[in-house]
C-alpha positions in Angstrom: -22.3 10.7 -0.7 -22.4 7.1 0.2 -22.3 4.1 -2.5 -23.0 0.6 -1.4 -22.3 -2.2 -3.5 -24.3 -5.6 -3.2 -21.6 -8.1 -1.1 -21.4 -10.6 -4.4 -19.9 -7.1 -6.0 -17.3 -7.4 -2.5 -16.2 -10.6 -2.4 -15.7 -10.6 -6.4 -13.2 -7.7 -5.8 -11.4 -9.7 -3.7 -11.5 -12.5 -5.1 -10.3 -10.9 -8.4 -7.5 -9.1 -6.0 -6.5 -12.2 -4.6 -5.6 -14.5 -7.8 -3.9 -11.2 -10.1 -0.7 -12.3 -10.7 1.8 -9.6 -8.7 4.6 -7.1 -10.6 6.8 -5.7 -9.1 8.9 -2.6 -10.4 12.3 -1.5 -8.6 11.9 2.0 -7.3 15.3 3.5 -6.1 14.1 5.1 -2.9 11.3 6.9 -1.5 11.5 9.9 -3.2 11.1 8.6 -6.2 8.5 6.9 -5.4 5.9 9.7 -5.0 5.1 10.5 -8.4 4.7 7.1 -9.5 2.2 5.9 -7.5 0.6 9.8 -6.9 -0.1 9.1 -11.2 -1.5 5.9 -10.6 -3.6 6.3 -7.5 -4.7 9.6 -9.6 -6.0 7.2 -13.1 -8.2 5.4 -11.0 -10.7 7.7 -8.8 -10.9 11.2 -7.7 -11.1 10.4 -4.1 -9.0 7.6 -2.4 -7.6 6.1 0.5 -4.1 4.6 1.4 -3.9 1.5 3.5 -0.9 1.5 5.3 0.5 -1.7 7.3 2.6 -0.6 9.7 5.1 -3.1 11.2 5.5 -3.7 14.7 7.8 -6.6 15.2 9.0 -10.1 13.6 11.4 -12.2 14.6 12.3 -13.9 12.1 13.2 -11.0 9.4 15.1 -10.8 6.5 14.9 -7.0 6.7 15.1 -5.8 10.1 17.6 -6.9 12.5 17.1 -4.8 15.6 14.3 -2.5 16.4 16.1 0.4 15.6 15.9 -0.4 11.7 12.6 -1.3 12.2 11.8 2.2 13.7 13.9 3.8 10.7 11.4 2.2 8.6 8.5 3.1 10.1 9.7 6.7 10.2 10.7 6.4 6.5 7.3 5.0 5.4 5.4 7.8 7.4 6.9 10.7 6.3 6.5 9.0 2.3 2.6 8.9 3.4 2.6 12.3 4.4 4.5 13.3 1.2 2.5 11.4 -1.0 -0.8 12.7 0.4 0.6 16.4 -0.2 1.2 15.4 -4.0 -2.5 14.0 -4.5 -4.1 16.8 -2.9 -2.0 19.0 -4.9 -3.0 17.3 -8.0 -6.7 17.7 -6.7 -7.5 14.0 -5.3 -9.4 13.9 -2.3 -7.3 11.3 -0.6 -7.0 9.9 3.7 -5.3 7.3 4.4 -5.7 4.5 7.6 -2.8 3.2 9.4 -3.1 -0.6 10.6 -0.4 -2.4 12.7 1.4 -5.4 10.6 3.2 -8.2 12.4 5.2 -8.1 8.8 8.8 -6.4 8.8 7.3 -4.7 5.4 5.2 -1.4 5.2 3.2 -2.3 2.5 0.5 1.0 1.4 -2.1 0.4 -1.1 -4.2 2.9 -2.5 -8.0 2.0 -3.2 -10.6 4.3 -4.5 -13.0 5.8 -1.4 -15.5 3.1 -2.4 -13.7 0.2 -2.9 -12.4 0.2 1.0 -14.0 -2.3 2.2 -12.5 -5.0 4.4 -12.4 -7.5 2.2 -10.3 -6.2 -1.0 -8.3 -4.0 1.8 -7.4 -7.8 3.2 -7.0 -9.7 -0.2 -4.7 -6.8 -1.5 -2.2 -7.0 2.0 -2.3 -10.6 1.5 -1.0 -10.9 -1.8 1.9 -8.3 -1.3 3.0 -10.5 2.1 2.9 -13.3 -0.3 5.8 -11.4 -2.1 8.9 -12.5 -0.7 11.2 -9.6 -0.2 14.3 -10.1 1.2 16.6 -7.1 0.6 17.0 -4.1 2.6 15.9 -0.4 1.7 13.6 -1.1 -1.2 10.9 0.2 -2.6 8.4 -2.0 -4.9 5.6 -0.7 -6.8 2.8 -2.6 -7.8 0.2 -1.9 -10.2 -2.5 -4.0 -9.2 -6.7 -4.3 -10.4 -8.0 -1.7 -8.3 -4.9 0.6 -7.8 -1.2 1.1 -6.8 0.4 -0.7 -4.2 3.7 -0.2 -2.7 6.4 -2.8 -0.8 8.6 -0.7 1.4 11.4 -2.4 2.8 
């Protein structure tokens, strides 16, 4: 089944996206942060798809400071994506998920429903969780934004 939505209907998304104000709750790790964010992906749509910003490199981070913490990260954030896409299936939510390099030292994974992926609220959402300034080690944010969860891995 395709749905298309008129591009006014796009660009309002992400324009709503773009001026929510952000809220961030404290998660204490990974693991806890399945259910969470599996419960509120789940309110929103019975088929959705993780964004995932994967970091790569930045030099000038509060949060990484060699590449092997960066690659302990990565490795972190993947296997939560793998877990977390075990618990929605489980709980009967068609979800997929895309992987996009970041030039952030953050993974930041947002789940949209399957026809709200479009470019532009993908975009608007990464934007305003880089505008978050994080600069501890080993957290785990979770946002409940417009359109559906979001999550700040650090």
């Amino acid at each position: 089944m395709i749905t298309l939505f008129p591009q006014s209907y796009t660009e309002m998304v992400a324009s709503a996206t773009a001026n929510q104000e952000l809220r961030l709750n404290e998660l204490d790790n990974l693991t806890d942060a399945v259910e969470p964010f599996a419960r509120l992906a789940s309110r929103s749509s019975c088929s959705v798809r993780l964004h995932c910003s994967v970091p790569m490199w930045s030099p000038s981070s509060d949060t990484c400071y060699d590449l092997h913490e960066l690659n302990d990260l990565r490795s972190r954030t993947l296997v939560f994506i793998h877990d977390l896409l075990a618990s929605l299936r489980s709980n009967g939510i068609s979800a997929s998920y895309k992987l996009a390099p970041s030039n952030s030292s953050l993974c930041f994974i947002c789940a949209l429903p399957t026809e709200l992926s479009v470019p532009k609220v993908r975009s608007a959402t990464v934007e305003m969780l880089q505008n978050a300034r994080v600069n501890a080690r080993q957290k785990v944010l979770l946002a409940d934004l417009e359109h559906g969860p979001a999550l700040i891995i650090s």
